[in-house]
N, C-alpha and C positions, 0 to 999 in steps of 0.2 A: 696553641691558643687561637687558632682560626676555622672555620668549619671550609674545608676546598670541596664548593659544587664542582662539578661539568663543567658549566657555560662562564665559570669566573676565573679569572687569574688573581691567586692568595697573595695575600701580604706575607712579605717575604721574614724570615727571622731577622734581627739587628744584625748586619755586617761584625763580624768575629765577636760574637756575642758567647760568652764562657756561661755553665751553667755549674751552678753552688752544688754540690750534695755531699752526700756523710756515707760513713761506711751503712749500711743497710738502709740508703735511700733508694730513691729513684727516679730517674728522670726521664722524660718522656716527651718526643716530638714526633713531626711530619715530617716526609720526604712528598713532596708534589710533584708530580708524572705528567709531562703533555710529551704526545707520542708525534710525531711529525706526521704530514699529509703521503701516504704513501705514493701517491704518484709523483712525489717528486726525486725517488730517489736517496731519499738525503738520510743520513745515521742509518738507519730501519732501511733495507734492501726487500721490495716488494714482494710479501710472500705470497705461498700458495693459498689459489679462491680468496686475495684480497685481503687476508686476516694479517692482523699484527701479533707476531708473538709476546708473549709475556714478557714481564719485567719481575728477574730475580735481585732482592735488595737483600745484600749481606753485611751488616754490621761487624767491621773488624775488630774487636776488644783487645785493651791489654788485660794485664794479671786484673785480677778483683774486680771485672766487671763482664756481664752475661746478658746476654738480648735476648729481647723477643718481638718477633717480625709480624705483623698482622695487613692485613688488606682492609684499607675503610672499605665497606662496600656501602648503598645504595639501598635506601628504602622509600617506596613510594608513600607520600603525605598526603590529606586534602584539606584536616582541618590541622592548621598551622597557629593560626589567630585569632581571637573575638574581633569585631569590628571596629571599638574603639581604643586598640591597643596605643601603650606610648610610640615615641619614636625608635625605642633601643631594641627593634627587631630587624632580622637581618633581612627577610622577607616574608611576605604572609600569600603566597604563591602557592598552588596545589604544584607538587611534582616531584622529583630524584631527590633523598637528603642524604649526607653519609653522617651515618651511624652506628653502625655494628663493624666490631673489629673483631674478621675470622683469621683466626691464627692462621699464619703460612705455617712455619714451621723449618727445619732446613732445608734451601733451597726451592721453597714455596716460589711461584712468580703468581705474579698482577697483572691482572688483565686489563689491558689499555685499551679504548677507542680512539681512533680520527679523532681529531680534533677537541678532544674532551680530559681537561685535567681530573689526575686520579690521582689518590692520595695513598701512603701508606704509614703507617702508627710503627713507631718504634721505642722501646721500653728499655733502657737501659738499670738495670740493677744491680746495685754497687753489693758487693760481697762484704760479711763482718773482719775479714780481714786484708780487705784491700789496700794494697799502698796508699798512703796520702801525696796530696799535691795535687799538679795536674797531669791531664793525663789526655791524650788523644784519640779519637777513637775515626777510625775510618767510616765510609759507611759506602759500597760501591756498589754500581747497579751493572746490569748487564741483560740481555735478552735471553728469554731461555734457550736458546738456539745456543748461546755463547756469546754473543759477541758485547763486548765491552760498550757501556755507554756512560763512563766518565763514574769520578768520585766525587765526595765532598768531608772534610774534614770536621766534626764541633770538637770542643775543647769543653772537658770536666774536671773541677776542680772538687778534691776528693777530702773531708775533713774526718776529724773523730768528734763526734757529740755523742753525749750521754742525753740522750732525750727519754722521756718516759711516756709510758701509754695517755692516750685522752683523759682527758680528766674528765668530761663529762661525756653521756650516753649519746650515740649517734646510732638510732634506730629505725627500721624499716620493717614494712609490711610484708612480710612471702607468704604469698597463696598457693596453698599448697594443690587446689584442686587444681587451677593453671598448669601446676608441672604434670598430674596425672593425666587432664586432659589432651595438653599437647600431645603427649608421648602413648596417648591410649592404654595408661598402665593403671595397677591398680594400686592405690593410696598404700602404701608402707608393704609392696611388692619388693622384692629384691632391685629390680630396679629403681624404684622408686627411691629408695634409701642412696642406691648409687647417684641419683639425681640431687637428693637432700644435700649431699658432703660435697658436691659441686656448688651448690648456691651458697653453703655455708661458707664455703673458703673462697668464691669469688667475691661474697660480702668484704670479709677480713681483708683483702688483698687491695681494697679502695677504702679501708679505715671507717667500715662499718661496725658497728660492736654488738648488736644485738637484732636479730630477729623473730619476729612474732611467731609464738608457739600454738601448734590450734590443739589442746590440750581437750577442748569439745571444737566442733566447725566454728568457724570467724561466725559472725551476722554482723557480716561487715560488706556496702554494695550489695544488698539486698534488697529485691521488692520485697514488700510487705508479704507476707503468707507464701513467699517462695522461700526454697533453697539451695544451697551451694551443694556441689558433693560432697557428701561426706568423709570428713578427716579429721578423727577423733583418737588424739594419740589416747586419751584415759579410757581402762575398761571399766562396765561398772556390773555388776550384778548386785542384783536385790532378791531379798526373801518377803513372803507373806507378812511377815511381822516389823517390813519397813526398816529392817537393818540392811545396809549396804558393805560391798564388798570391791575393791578399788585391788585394779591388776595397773599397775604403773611402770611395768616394762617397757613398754615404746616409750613413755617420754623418757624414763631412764638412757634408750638409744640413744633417744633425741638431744638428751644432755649432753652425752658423750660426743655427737658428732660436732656441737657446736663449740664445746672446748677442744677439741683436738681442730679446729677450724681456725681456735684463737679467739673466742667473742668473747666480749667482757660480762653483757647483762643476759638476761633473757626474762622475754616480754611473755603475758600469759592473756591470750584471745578474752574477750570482754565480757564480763558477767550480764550482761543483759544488751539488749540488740540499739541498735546505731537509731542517733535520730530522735530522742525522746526516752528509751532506756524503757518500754513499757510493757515488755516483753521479755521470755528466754531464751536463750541459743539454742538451737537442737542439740540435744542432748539424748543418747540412746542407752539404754540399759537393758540388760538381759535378764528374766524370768522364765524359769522353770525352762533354760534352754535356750529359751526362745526371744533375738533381739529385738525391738523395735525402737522408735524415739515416741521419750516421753515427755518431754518438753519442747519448747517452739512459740511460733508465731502463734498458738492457742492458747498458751498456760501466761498468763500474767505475772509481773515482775516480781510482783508482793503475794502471789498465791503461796499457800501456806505447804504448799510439798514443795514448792521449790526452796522454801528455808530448811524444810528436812532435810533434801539431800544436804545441803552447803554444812548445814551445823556436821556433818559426819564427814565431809571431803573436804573441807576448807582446813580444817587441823590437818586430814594423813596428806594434803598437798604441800602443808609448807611443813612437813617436816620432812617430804622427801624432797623439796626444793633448798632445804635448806642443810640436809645431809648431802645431796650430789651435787651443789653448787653455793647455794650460801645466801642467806635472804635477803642479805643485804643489796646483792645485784639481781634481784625479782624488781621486775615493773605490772605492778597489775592496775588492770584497766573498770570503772564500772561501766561506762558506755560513750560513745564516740561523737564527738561535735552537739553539744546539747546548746540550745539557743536560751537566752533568757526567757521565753515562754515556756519551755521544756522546765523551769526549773523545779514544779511540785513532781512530777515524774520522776522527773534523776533524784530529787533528795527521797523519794518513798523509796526508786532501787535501791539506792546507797545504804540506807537503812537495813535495809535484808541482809547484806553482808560485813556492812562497817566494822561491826565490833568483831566477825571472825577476822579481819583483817588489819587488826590494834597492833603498828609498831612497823608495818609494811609500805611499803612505797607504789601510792597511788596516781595515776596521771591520766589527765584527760584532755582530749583536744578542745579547745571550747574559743571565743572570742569576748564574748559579753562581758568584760569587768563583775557585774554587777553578782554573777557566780561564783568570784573567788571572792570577791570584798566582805560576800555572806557566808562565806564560810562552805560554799558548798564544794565547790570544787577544790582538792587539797593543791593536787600541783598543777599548774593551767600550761598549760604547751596549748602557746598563742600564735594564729595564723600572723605571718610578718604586716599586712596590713593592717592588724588591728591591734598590736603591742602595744603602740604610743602610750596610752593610762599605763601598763601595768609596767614601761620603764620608768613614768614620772614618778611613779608611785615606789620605787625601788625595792618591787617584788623579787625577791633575789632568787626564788626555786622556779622564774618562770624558764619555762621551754619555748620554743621556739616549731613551726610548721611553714609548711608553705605545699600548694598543691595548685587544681584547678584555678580557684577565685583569686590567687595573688598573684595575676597577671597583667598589672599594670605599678609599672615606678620599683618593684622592689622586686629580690633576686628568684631566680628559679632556673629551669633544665627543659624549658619545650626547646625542640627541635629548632623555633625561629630563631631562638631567642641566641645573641653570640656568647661565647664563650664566657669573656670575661664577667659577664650578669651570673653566670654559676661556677665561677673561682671566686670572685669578691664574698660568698658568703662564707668562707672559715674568717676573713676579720669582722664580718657584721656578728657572729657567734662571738668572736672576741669583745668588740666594743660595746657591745649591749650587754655583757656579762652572762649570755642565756648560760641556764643547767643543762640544758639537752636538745636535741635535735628530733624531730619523728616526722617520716612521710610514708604515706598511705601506701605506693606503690613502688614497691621494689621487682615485681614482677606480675603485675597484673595485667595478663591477658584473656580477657572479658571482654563484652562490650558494658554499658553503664549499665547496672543494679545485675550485673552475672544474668541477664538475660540468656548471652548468648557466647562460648568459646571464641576465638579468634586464634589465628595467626597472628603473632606480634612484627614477625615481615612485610605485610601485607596490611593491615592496621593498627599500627601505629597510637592512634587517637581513640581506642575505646568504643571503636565504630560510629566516631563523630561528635561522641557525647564531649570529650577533652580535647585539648591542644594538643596536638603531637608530642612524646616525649614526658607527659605529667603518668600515663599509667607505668612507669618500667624503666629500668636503669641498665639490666641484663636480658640478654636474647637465648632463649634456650636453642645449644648447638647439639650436634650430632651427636649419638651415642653416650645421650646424656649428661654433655661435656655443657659448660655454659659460658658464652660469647660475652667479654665486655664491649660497651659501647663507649662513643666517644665523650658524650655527657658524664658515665659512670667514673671515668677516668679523671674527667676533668673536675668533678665534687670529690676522688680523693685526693687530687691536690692540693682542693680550699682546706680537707680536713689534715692535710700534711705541712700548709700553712699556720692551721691555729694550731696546731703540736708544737712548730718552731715558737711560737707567741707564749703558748704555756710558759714553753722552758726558758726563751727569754725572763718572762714577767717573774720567774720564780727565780732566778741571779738578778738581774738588775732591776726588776719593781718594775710595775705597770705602764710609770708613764714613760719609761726608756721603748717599751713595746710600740704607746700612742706614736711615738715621737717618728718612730718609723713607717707607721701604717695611718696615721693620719695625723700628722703634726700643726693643720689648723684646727683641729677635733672641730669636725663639718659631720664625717661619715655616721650616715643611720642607716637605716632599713631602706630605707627609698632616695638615699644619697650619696654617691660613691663614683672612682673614678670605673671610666667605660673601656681607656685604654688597653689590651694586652699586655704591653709590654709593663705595664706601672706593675703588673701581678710575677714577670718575670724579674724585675727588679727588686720589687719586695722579696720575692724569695731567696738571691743574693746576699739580701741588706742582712736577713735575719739571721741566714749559716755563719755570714761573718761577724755579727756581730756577736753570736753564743761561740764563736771561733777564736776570739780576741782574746 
């Protein structure tokens, strides 16, 4: 729970502090590295041309528990802050943050500088048939040269809980052109697919349940009249006579990668474009051979071929989403952040397709009250600053958001931001009772409106447009493989915390839950403790308490 710079000396864990978990949990901490001044001799024997050798960290397990070792490395930031941020950042400084955790692996070593604390991320994962009680686990370092540079002991206490999956949707954005861009491949390439089952299972592996399917390309972060690459898992073909023809193999892959990943829902790319909804997604279709796009930033929402195709693919869509998966966990979208001045646009898109989508679950990000009150928005996934009405109102299907603009007072994952501001929201998900979770970027590296590709090593921030840390949770690694970071990690904790809450609230009833995670009932969206430690202690309270 601490972010260890370079230039800072971390706070240290509680003195013989136990940590709670269950047979197929998992717990997860720092090991902090300052390497002594080589000229002086001392631990570290001056090596050759000056350099320190690495630091191998081996975790010793007993039965029913398995590690994994990662190195925090170091990304360079500049835009960190808006100007008038609260005080609960850690710093708004251009420069080194650690964030990406690259697997060592066995006997991997960390690379130390002079005088510069270095951190390394360790995952311990309890096995489903591990012993209970407690249990100790060694963790020793050593140089890779060999030479021993002392241990350190935590203590896991190990239970059985019968815990059950989320109960509500916790969804994210994957862009898919990102992953072909990075990697220079070509959208649903053999590789590509090897990259897909990577993102799909590093979502699952932080208690993500669903990610966005581009069934036609997102138009999502678009300029106006521009486009993403294209990534159209539906194929479509059409005849002279305006009957079409729907090849639904790739998403069919696409289904299968994500249940064999573990996801529970799957989100379907937005029927009409971001912003106003007054527009159609690129959409390509094949004639006489021949593909091109026949929709876009030129055919308008409500034109009357774009109802043609929908009346012929909106039924053979959800009966294949509903024969390979099941409609009841489809989230479909009509268009993305609509403002109350937006709102004769979006209710004319919504129209176009409403009734082919009678019985289906519909979700939009929105804030303005004034859309759901009318009726127009069915389920509102509200940015965390602007809930307030629709908790007084006790909208019970709302959702919850948080991106760019909720960067003052209430929870998020920029880089400035400390830990405990993005563990505290799996109980703000609890107390406010939201239905669901949804952020835009789970791996968006863009800069703002998909101008321009990026490195996500190298920027961070969307190329200044965002705060460090709002576009991307996962760093795409080598060979396709993809890197958790330490924000990603520490949002599957929050959502490993309101699991514990579920399954409390559902033996002992809700306010046994309150009682433990806020017993003055104080905590909102913009009101919570700052502590660390209150989050490791929560998570204690709660194993023991579903333990009792």
């Amino acid at each position: 729970m601490e972010k260890i710079f370079p230039d800072t000396k971390p706070r240290p864990l509680p003195e013989a502090f136990t940590f709670s978990t269950w047979r197929g949990g998992r717990v997860s901490l720092q090991v902090a590295i300052l390497p002594p001044d080589v000229t002086t001799g001392a631990v570290v024997p001056h090596p050759p041309e000056g350099l320190l050798p690495g630091v191998v960290t081996t975790p010793r397990t007993g039965a029913g528990i398995t590690a994994k070792v990662s190195s925090v490395d170091l990304v360079p930031a500049r835009f960190l802050a808006f100007e008038n941020h609260d005080d609960n950042y850690l710093r708004d400084d251009a420069g080194l943050w650690p964030d990406p955790l690259r697997p060592l692996g066995d006997g991997g070593a960390t690379k130390v500088f002079v005088g510069q604390w270095q951190a390394v991320w360790i995952d311990f994962i309890v096995t489903a048939d591990a012993p209970l009680g407690r249990q100790s686990v060694e963790i020793a370092l050593a140089t890779s040269t060999g030479q021993d540079l002392g241990s350190h002991t935590v203590s896991l206490d190990i239970h059985a809980l019968d815990l059950a999956p989320l109960s509500i949707p916790v969804t994210q954005w994957m862009h898919c052109d990102c992953i072909a861009q990075y990697y220079g491949i070509e959208p649903f390439s053999g590789a590509f697919w090897t990259s897909v089952e990577a993102y799909a299972k590093a979502a699952a592996e932080i208690g993500i349940t669903s990610l966005l399917a581009p069934v036609w390309t997102p138009v999502l972060d678009t300029a106006v009249g521009a486009q993403r690459l294209t990534c159209q898992l539906l194929g479509i073909a059409a005849d002279a006579q305006g009957h079409y023809d729907f090849d639904f193999s790739l998403l069919r892959r696409w289904l299968g990668i994500m249940h064999d990943a573990g996801l529970q829902q799957i989100e379907i790319a937005h029927f009409f474009t971001q912003w106003g909804a007054e527009a159609t997604p690129p959409i390509y279709v094949t004639r006489n051979g021949a593909t091109t796009r026949e929709f876009g930033w030129d055919v308008p929402a409500t034109d009357p071929s774009y109802r043609k195709l929908l009346e012929q693919l909106v039924p053979a869509l959800r009966e294949v989403l509903d024969a390979e998966w099941g409609l009841d966990r489809v989230i479909f979208h009509i268009s993305d952040e609509p403002t109350a001045a937006m709102a004769p646009t979006y209710r004319a898109a919504k129209n176009v397709v409403a009734d082919l989508l009678d019985g289906c679950t519909i979700v939009d990000a929105m804030s303005a009250f004034s859309l759901f009150e009318e009726g127009i928005v069915d389920t509102p996934v509200v940015a965390t600053n602007h809930a307030a009405p629709f908790i007084e109102a006790g909208v019970d299907n709302m959702w919850l958001y948080y991106c760019v603009g909720q960067n003052r007072d209430v929870a998020n994952r920029f880089f400035a931001m400390p830990p405990s501001r993005n563990r505290v929201f799996g109980s703000q998900l609890f107390v406010t009772k939201a239905a669901g979770f949804l952020h835009w970027g789970f791996n968006f590296y863009n800069t703002y409106l998909s101008k321009r590709a990026l490195d996500p090593f190298l920027e961070p921030d969307a190329g200044g447009a965002f705060p460090a840390g709002d576009p991307f949770i996962v760093y795409p690694g080598p060979d396709y493989t993809v890197w958790h970071s330490t924000r990603g990690m520490v949002f599957g904790e929050a959502l490993e915390d309101l699991r514990l809450m579920q399954a409390l609230e559902e033996r002992k009833g809700r306010e046994a839950v309150l009682d433990l995670i806020d017993p003055e009932r104080t905590m909102s969206l913009s009101h919570y403790p700052t502590d660390p430690v209150f989050y490791l202690d929560l998570r204690n309270a709660l194993v023991a308490a579903l333990a009792a």
